[in-house]
Every structure is written in structure tokens, then in C-alpha cells.
C-alpha positions as CSV (number, residue, x, y, z in Angstrom):
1,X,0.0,0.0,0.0
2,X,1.2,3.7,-1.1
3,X,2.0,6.1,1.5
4,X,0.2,9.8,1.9
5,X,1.9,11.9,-0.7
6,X,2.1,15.5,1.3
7,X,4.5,18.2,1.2
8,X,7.1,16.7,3.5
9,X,8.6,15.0,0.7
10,X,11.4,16.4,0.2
11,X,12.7,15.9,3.4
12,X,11.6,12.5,3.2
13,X,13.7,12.2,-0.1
14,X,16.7,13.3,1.5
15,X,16.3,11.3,4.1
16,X,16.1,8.1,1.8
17,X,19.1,9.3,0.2
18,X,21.2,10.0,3.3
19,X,20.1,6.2,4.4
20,X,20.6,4.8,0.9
21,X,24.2,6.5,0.1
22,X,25.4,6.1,3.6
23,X,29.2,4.6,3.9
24,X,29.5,5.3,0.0
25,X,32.1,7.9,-1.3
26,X,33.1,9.7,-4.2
27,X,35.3,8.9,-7.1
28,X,38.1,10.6,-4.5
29,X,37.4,7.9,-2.3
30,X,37.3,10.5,1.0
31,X,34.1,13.0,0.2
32,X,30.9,11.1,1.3
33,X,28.9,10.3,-1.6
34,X,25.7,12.2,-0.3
35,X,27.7,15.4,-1.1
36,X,26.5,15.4,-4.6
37,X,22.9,15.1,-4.4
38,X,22.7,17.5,-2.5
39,X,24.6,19.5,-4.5
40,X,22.2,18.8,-7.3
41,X,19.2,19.2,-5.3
42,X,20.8,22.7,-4.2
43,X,21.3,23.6,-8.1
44,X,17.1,23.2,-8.3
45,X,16.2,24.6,-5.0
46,X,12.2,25.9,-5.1
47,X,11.4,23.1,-7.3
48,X,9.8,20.6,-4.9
49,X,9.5,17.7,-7.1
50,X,12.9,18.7,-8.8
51,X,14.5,19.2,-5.3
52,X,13.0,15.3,-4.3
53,X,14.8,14.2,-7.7
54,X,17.7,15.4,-7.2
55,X,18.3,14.0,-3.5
56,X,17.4,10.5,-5.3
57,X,18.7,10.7,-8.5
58,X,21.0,8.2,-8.3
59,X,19.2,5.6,-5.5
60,X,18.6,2.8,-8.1
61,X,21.8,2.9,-9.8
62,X,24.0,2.7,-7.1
63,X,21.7,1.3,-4.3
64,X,19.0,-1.1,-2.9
65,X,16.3,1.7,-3.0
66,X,13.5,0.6,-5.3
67,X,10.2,2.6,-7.0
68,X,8.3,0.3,-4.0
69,X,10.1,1.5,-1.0
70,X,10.2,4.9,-2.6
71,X,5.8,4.9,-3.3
72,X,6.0,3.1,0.3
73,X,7.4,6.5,1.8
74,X,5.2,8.7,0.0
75,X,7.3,10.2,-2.8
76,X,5.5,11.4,-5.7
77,X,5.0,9.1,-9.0
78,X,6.7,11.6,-11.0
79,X,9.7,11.8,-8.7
80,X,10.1,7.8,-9.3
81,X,9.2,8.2,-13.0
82,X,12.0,10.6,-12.8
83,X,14.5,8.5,-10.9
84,X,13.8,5.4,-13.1
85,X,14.5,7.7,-16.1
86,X,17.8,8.7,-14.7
87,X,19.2,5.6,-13.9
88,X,20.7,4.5,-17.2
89,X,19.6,0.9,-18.2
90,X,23.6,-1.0,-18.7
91,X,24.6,-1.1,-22.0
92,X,22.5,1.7,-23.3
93,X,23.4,4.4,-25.7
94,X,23.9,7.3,-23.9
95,X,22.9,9.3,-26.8
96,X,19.4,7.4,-26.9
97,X,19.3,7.7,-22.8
98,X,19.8,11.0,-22.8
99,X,17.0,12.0,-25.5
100,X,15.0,10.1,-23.7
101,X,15.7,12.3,-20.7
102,X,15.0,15.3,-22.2
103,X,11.5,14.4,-23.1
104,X,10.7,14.3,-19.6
105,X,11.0,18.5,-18.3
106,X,11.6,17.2,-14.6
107,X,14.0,14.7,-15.3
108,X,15.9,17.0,-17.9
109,X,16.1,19.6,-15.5
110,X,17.7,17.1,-12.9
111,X,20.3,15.8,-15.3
112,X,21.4,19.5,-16.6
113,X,21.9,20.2,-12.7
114,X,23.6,16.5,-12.3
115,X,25.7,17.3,-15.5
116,X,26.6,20.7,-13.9
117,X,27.3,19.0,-10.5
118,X,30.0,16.7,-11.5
119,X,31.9,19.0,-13.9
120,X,32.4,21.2,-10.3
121,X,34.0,18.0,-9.2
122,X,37.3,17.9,-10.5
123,X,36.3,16.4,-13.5
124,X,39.0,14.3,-16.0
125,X,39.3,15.3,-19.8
126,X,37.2,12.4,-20.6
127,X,34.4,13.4,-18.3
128,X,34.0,17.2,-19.5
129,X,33.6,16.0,-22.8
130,X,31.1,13.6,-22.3
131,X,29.1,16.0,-20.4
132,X,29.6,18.9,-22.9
133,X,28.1,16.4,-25.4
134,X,25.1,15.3,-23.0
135,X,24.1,19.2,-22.2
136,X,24.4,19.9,-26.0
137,X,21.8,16.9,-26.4
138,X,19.8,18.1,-23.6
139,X,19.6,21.6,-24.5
140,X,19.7,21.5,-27.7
């Protein structure tokens, strides 16, 4: 059964994400992983449902969270529509993942301020281009 949706959910998402990222760390191996959602959710800040994506962005690609336990806690449908869309399926093109994004205004709002996040992360050469590539394709 679905929890109440209200509008305590974003705290609710960063609470999921805090609990679902705990003990995980960066590429740097030292700055606690959590670091970058929030980050991301700070980039979209005033955007409830935005906000709740961003703190959960990555919670099915890199842990046990799933669209149940999500629904279970009360997190809007487009929130996990918008997680599920972000978590790139392995061994997809990321061309075709991306322009999948951006047909979804939430999610492609998420994954600009994503893109944006990591490039403020000491990024390699390999990195910045790939996401130079991915914003052209998203705001193109």
C-alpha cells in the first residue's frame, strides 16, 4: 500500500538518500557520496519535485532503494518516474538515454543540474567532454 503523498517530501527524499548513500564515497574515495545530491538538489532549489529528484537521482543505480520503498514512503509518482528515467539501463546508448531524458522536463532539469554537478567536481578530460556532449543533447 502507497503512503500519503504530502509536502514533507522532500525531506523525506533526503532522508532516503542519506540512508541509501550512507558509507558510499566519491570517485576521491574521501568526500561522502551524499555530497553530490545535495549538490544537485541545491542547483534546483524551489522546485519541490525537482529538489526530491535530485536528492534520489541516483538511488537505483547505485543502491538497494526501489520505486516500491520509494511509493511506500510517500514520494510522488513523477519523482520515481523521474528516478527510473535517470538511472541508465547498462549497456545503453547514452545518446538514446539522454533524448529520452530530455523528453521528460523534470528529469531534464535534474540531469542538466547533475551534469553541472560533476563537472564542479574535478572532472577528468574524458568526463568534461562527455558531459559537454550530453548538455548539448539536452539543451539542444
Amino acid at each position: 500500500m502507497a503512503g500519503p503523498i504530502s509536502d514533507d517530501f522532500v525531506p523525506r527524499a533526503a532522508a532516503i538518500a542519506h540512508e541509501a548513500h550512507a558509507g558510499q564515497f566519491r570517485r576521491d574515495g574521501v568526500t561522502p557520496y551524499i555530497l553530490h545530491p545535495q549538490a544537485v538538489a541545491a542547483r534546483v532549489a524551489g522546485d519541490p519535485l525537482a529538489e526530491a529528484l535530485a536528492w534520489l537521482h541516483d538511488t537505483f543505480e547505485d543502491t538497494s532503494a526501489t520505486p516500491e520503498l520509494l511509493r511506500e514512503q510517500g514520494i510522488p509518482n513523477e519523482v520515481i518516474i523521474g528516478v527510473s528515467m535517470l538511472t541508465k539501463p547498462e549497456g545503453a546508448d547514452y545518446e538514446e538515454y539522454l533524448r529520452a531524458i530530455k523528453a521528460n522536463p523534470l528529469a531534464k532539469k535534474v540531469k542538466i543540474a547533475d551534469m553541472l554537478s560533476n563537472l564542479s567536481d574535478q572532472p577528468s578530460e574524458k568526463q568534461i567532454l562527455k558531459y559537454a556532449k550530453g548538455l548539448v543533447i539536452l539543451l539542444e
